[in-house]
N, C-alpha and C positions, 0 to 999 in steps of 0.2 A: 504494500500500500504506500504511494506518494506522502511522506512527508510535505505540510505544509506550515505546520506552527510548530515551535518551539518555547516553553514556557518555564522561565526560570524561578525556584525561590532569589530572594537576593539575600540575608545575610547567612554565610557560611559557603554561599554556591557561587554568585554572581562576585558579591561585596564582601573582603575581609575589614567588618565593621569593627571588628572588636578591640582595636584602640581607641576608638572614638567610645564605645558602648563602657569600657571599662572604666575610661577618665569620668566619665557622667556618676559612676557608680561609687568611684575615690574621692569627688565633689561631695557627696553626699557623707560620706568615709571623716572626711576633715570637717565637715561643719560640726558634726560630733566627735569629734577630738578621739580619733578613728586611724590608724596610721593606712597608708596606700597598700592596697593589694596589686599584684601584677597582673597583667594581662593574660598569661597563660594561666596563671589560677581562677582568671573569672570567664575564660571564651566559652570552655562546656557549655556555661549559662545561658550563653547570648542566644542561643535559639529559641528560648524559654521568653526571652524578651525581661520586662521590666520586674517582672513580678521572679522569675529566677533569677535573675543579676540580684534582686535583695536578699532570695532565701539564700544564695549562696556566700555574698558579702555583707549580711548585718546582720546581730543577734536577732534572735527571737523576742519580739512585742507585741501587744495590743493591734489589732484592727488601728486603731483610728492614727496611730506611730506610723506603721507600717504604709497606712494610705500620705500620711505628710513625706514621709520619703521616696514614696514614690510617686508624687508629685515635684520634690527638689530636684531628684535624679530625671524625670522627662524635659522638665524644665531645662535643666542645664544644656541634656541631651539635644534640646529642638536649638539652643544657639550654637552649636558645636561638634553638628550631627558629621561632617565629611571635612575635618580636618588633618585626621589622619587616615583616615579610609580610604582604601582603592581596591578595585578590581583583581581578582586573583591573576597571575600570571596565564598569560593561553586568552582571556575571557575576551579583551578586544579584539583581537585576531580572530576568533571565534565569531563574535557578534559581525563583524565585517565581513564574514565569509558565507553567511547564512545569509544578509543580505544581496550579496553580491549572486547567490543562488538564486536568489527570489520567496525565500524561505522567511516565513516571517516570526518575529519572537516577541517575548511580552514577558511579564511578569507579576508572581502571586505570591506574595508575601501575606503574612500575619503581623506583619508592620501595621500601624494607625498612619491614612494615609495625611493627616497634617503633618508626621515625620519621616514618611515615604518620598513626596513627589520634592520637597525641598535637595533630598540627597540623590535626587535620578536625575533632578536639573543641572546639580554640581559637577556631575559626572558628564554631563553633554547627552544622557542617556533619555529624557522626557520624552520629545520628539522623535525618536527611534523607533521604542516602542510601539505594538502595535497594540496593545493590552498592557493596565496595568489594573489589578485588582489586590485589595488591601486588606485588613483584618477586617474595619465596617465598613467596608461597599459594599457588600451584601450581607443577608443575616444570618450567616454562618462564618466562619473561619476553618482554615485546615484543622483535620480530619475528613471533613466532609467535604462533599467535591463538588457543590456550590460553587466555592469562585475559580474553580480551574474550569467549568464549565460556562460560569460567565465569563470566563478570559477567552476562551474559545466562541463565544457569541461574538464578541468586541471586536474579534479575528476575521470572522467569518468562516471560521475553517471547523467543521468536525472535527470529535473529540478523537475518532478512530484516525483522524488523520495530524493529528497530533503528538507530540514527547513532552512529559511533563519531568524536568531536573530538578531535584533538589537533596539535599545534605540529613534532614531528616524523617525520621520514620511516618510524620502526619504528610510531610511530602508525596511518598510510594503509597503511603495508604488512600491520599483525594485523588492523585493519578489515575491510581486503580478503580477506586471508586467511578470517577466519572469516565472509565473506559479510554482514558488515553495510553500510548506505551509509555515507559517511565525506565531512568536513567539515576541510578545509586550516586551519589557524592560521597566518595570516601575520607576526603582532605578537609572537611567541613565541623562544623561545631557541633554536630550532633550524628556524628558520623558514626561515633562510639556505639548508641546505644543502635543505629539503622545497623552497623556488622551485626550484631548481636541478633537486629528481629529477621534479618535475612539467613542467618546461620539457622535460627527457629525454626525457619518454615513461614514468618508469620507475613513477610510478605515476600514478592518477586519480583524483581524489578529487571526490565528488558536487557536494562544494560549498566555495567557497573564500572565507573572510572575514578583515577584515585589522583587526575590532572585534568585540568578545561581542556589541553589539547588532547587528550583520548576520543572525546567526543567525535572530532572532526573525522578519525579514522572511522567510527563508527558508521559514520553519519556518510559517508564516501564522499568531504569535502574534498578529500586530500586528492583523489581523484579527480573530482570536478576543477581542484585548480590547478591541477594539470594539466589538463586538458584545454582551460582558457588561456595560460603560459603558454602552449605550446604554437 
């Protein structure tokens, strides 16, 4: 079947967010007189988003603590979102070469998209896309294959003629769900626990790469730009 969308998560797959996501979390760290955690100690988290960057970087409190800091920590986050953030290595080349096929791509994050489309703008990536679907665009989030489905509306393209990429397990599992093929992230922030539910059994995912350039072989860009080289 024709490939004609490609849909990415962004943090862990697309975006290595997690010095930006981590400083937000150190911010919050130092207002209460909290010493700095490093980044490799908090990236596991970052797929978890706001609410895992706290269980894993601040004690145990109250509801109403717990919600003040995770208000400090977005806050900081939405001024400071793509400072240190870029694209995994392979990811441009990639996005360039899908287009250059005619192949079109998008992205479905569990991101809130008032701190989504600010960091796809930064990136020169807003306009690219042909799909962007966020944690409330619609009234589901990953797991359920709602916005990989609405990202495929936005596309125009069939879910069957579709690959849904991403780094975590709710990734494979809306993929699947919404019947698209779907492609493992092994290099990603939640990549740990995706080895783990693939080794299970609990899910299967089309294709499994542990670099953005694996896809391309995958995908037979490497072929196609071949062949336009030649």
């Amino acid at each position: 079947m024709e490939l004609r969308l490609v849909l990415f998560d962004l943090d862990g797959t697309l975006l290595h967010s997690a010095p930006d996501l981590a400083a937000a979390l150190n911010h919050v760290r130092a207002r209460h007189a909290m010493r700095p955690l490093s980044t490799e100690a908090l990236q596991e988290a970052v797929s978890r988003g706001a609410i895992g960057l706290l269980d894993k970087g601040m004690p145990a409190a109250g509801e109403e603590t717990r919600e003040r800091w995770k208000n400090e920590l977005l806050e900081y986050y939405q001024a400071h979102s793509c400072e240190h953030s870029h694209l995994y290595a392979g990811v441009s080349e990639l996005l360039d070469e899908l287009e250059n096929r005619r192949v079109a791509w998008g992205v479905v994050t569990n991101k809130l998209e008032y701190l989504t489309h600010p960091v796809l703008k930064a990136l020169g990536l807003d306009q690219r896309a042909a799909a962007v679907v966020c944690g409330d665009t619609v009234a589901h989030s990953k797991p359920h294959p709602e916005p990989v489905l609405f990202a495929c509306r936005q596309a125009g393209v069939a879910p069957h003629q579709s690959l849904f990429v991403g780094d975590d397990i709710r990734d494979i599992q809306a993929g699947e769900a919404a019947g698209t093929r779907t492609c493992a992230v092994l290099y990603g922030y939640g990549s740990g626990e995706l080895e783990r539910a693939i080794a299970a059994g609990e899910v299967q995912p089309t294709y499994t790469i542990s670099a953005a350039e694996q896809l391309s072989a995958f995908l037979g860009l490497d072929q196609h730009n071949q062949s336009t080289s030649s």
